[in-house]
C-alpha positions as CSV (number, residue, x, y, z in Angstrom):
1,X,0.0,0.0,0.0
2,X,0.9,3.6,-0.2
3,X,1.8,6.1,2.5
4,X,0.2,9.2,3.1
5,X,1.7,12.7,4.5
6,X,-0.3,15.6,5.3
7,X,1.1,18.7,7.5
8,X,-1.6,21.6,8.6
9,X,-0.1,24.9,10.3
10,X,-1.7,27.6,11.8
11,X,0.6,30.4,9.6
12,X,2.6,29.6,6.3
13,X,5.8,28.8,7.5
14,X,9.0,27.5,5.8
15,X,8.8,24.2,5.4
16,X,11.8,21.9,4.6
17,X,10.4,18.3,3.7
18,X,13.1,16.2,2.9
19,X,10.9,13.0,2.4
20,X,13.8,11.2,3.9
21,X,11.5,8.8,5.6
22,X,9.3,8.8,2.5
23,X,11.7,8.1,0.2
24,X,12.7,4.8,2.2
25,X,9.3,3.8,1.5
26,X,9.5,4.7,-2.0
27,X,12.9,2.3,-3.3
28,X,15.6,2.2,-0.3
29,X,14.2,0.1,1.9
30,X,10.4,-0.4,1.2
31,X,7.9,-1.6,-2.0
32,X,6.6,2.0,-2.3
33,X,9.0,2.3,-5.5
34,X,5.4,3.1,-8.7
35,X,6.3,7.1,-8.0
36,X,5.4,9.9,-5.8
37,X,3.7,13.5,-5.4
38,X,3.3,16.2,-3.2
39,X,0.8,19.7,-3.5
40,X,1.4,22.5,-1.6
41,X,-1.0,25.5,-1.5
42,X,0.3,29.1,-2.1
43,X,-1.5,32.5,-2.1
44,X,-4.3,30.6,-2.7
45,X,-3.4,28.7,-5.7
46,X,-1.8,25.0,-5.3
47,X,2.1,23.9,-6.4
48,X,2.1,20.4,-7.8
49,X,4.8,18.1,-8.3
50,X,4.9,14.2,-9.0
51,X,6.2,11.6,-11.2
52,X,6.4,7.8,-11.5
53,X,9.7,7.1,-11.0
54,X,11.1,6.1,-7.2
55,X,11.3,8.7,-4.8
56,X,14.4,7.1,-3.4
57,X,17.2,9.2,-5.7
58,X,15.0,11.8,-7.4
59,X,16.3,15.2,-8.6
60,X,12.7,16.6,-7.9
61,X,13.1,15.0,-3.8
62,X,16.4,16.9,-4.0
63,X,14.9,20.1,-5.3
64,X,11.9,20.0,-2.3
65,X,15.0,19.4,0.2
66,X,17.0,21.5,-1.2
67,X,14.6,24.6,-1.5
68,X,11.9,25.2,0.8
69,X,8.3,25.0,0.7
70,X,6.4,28.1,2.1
71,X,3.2,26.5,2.8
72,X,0.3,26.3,5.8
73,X,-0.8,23.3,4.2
74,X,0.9,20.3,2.6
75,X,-0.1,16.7,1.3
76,X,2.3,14.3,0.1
77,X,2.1,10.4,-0.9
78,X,4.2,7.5,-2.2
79,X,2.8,5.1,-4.7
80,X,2.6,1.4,-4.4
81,X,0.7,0.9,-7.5
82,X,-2.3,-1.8,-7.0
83,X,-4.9,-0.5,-10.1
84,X,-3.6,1.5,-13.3
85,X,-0.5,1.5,-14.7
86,X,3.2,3.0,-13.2
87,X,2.4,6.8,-14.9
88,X,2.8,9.9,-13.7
89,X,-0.8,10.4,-14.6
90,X,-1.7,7.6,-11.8
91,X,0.4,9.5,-8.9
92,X,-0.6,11.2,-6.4
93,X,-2.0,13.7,-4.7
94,X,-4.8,14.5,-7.8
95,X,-6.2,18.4,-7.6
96,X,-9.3,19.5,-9.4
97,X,-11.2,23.1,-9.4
98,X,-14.7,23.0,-7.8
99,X,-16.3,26.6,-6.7
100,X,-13.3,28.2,-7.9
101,X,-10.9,26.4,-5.1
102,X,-8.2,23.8,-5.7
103,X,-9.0,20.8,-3.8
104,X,-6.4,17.9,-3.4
105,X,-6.5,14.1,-2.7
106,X,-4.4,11.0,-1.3
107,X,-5.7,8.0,-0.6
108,X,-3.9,4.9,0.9
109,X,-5.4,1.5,0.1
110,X,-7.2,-1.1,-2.8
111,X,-10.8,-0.5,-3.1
112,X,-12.0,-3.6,-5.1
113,X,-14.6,-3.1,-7.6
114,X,-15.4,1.2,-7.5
115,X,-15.6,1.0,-10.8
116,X,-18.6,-0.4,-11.7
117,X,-20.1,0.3,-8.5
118,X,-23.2,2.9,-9.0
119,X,-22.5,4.9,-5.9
120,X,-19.2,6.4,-7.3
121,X,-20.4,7.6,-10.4
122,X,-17.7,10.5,-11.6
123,X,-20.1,12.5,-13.2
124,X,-18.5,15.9,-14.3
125,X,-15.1,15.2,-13.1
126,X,-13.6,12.7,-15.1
127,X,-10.4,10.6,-13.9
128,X,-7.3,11.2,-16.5
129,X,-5.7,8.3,-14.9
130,X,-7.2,4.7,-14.0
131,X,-6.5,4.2,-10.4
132,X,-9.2,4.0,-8.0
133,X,-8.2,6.7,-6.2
134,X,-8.8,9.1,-8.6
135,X,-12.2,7.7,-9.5
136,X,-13.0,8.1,-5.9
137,X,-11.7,11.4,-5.8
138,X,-13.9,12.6,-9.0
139,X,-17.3,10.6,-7.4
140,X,-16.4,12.7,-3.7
141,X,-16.1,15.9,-5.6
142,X,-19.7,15.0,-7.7
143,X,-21.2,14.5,-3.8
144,X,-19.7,17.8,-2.9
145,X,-20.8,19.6,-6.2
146,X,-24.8,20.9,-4.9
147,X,-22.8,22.2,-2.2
148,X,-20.4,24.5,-3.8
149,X,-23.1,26.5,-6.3
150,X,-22.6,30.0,-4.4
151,X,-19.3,29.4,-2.7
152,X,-17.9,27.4,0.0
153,X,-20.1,25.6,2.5
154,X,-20.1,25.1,5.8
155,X,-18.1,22.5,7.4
156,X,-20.5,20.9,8.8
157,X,-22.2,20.4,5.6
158,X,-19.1,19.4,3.9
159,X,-18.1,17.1,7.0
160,X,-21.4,15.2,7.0
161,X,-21.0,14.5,3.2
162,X,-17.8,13.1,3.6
163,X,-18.3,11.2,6.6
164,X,-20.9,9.4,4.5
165,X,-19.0,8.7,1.5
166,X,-15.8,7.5,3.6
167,X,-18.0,5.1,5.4
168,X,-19.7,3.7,1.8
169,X,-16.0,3.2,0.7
170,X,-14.9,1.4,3.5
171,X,-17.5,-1.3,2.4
172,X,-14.7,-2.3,-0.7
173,X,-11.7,-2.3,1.2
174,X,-8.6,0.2,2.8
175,X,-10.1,3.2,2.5
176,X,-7.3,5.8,4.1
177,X,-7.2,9.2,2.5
178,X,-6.3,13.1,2.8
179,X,-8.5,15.9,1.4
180,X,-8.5,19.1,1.0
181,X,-10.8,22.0,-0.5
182,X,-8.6,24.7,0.2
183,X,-10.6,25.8,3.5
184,X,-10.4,22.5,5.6
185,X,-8.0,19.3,5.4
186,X,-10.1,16.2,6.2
187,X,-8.7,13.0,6.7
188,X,-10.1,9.2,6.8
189,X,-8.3,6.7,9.2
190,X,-9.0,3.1,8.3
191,X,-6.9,0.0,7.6
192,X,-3.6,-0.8,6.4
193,X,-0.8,-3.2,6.0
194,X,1.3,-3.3,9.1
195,X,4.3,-4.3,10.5
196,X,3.4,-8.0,10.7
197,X,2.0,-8.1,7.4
198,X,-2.1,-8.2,8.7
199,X,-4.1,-5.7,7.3
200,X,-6.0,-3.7,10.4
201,X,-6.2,-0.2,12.0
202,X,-5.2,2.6,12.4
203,X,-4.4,3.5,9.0
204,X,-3.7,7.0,10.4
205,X,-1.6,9.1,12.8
206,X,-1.7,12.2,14.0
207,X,0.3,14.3,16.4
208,X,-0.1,18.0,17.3
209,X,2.5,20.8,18.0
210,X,3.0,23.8,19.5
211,X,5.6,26.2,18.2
212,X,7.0,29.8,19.8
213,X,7.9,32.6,17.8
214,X,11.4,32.5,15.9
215,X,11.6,28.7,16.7
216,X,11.4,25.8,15.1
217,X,10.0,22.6,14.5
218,X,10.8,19.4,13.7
219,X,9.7,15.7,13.3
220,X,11.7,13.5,10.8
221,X,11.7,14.4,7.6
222,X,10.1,17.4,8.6
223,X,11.6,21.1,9.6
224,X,9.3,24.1,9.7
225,X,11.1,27.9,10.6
226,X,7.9,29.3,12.6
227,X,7.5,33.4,12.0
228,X,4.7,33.4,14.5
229,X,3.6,31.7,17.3
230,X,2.4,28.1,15.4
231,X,0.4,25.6,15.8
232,X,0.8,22.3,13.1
233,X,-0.9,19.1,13.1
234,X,0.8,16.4,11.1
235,X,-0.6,13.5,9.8
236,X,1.0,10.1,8.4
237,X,0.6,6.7,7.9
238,X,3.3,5.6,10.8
239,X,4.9,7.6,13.0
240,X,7.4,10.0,11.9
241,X,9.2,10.3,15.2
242,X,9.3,8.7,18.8
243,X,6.8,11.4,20.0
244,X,3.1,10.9,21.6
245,X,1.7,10.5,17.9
246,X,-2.3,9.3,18.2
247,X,-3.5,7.0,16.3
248,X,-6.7,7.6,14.6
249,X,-10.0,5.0,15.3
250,X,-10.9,2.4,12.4
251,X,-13.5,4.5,10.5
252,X,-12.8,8.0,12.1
253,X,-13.0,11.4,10.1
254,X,-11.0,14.6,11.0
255,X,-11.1,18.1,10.1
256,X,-8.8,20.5,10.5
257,X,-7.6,24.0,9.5
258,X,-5.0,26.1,10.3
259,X,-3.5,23.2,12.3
260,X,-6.2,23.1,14.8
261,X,-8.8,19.9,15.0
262,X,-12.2,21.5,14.4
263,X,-14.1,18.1,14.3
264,X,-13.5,14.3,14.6
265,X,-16.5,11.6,14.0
């Protein structure tokens, strides 16, 4: 299976992602070797960058470590291609417009037949690729669509759509993913491979920090220059360090902005 990044903050801050861990996962020590992306969102627009070759060695890994991201909200992933062919066109995350926001998605897991299943439809948005993921990506966005006709809805609204759809895809099999609609990240804990090889919860972690003014932060992988007092909430499919990380409950939905949790159900 995959593995999932996602990094919320309470201000942009300069982030130095160096995928180090990531890119173990991705050729120099683990089977996540089918290609890698990771969106960042900037003045209100998104940054994109992804292709299918290992993220173990890239130039475009070095470029991210080597020049910093100035983001408040990140999403990365590293492909371990089940469905669709090894293309950059079938990595990850996959952004689409909807109400005139960039939204972004990553999704972690194999969700046998979506296809031809009826409830995940694409409608207007139309996958380029053919991985599940981005089928369930398009069919999310046609549940969201009624929603976004005079600009962006409530939480709430949006939370109780998702929550529904997550639970509907949990029905055909590991159903971890990250979104985002340029207001709120949500994530979806489920199941995973692990360790021993079983396939079981969480499918999620998440761990929250506190930053001071003129300090920094830092997890592995992970370095962010605070210019203000910041708050961050990281998200990942293991640990990324020996700290306190949570992990999040089979079936669980999170949303979060500006690195605070507004709602988990």
């Amino acid at each position: 299976m995959c593995e999932l990044f996602a990094m919320s903050a309470r201000h942009p801050g300069t982030v130095t992602l160096s995928l180090e861990e990531f890119s173990r996962r991705g050729g120099l020590s683990g089977p996540h070797k089918d290609g890698w992306g990771i969106v960042w969102y900037e003045d209100g627009d998104v940054r994109l960058l992804k292709e299918s070759s290992p993220a173990a060695g890239s130039a475009c890994v070095r470029f991210v470590q080597e020049h910093p991201i100035r983001s408040s909200l990140v999403i990365s992933h590293i492909r371990k291609a089940t469905q669709g062919k090894v293309a950059t066109r079938n990595c990850q995350p996959f952004i689409r417009e909807l109400g005139g926001t960039w939204h972004s998605f990553a999704h972690n897991g194999d969700l046998s037949g979506l296809a031809a299943d009826s409830r995940f439809r694409a409608g207007a948005c139309r996958p380029v690729g053919e991985t599940d993921s981005e089928q369930a990506f398009c069919a999310l966005l046609e549940r969201l669509r009624p929603l976004w006709h005079a600009g962006c809805p409530s939480m709430p609204a949006r939370l109780e759509v998702i929550t529904r759809f997550a639970g509907e895809l949990r029905e055909l099999g590991p159903a971890n993913f990250l979104y985002n609609d340029g207001d709120t990240l949500f994530a979806h804990g489920h199941r995973r491979y692990q360790a021993d090889g079983t396939i079981r919860p969480p499918g999620l972690w998440r761990l929250a920090r506190h930053c001071d003014a003129g300090g920094e932060l830092n997890a592995e992988g992970l370095t962010i220059d605070a210019q203000g007092e910041q708050e961050v909430l990281l998200l990942a499919s293991v640990p990324l360090s020996s700290e306190a990380w949570l992990p999040l409950a089979e079936g669980c939905v999170l949303a979060v902005r500006q690195g605070r949790l507004l709602a988990s159900g």
